[in-house]
N, C-alpha and C positions, 0 to 999 in steps of 0.2 A: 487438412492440416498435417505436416509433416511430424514425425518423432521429435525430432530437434526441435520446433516451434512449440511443441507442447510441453516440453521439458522444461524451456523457455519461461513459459505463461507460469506453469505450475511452483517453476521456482518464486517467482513475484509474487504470487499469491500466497507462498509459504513467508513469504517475508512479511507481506499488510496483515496477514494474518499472524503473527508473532507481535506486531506492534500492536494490530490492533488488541489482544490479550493485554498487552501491558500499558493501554491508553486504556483499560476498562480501570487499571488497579492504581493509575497513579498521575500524575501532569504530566502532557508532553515535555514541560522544561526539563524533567527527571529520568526520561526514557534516553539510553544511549542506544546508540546504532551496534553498540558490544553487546548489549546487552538482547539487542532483536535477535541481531546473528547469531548468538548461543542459543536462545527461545526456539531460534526456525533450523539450525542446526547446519550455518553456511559461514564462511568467514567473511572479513568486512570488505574485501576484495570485491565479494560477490554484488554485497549491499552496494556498492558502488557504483557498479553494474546498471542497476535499476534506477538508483535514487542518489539526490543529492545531500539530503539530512533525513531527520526525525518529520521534520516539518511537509516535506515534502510526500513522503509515505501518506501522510494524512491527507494533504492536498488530490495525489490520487484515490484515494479513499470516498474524500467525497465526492468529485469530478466522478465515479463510476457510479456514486449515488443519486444524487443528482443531474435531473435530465437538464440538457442545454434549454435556453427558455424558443429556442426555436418549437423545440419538442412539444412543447406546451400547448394544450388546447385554446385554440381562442374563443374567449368571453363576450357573449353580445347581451348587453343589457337592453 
């Protein structure tokens, strides 16, 4: 992985990471994208960059959490 690629990663992570602080303390409806970007210390430019709202942040959040059901073991009763 190149320098650039990881600077990359690390910013996005800086960002689900700001949101996700601020979806611990209050509703997604009440979380602004001003207010991650001051949290993770990038402007909204950046947030842009990455994602398309609030909603979205969250969306990749749990897509990294959650394994695709391919992933999934299968069940034989």
């Amino acid at each position: 992985m190149n320098k650039r690629t990881e600077i990359t990663a690390q910013t996005k992570q800086n960002l689900m990471d700001a949101f996700w602080n601020l979806y611990c303390e209050k509703r997604i409806e009440k979380i602004t994208v001003k207010e991650i970007t001051n949290k993770a210390g990038y402007n909204r430019g950046t947030f842009y960059e990455y994602f398309t709202d609030v909603y979205n942040v969250l969306d990749e959040i749990e897509n990294s959490l959650i394994p695709s059901l391919d992933e999934l073991p299968v069940i034989v009763n």
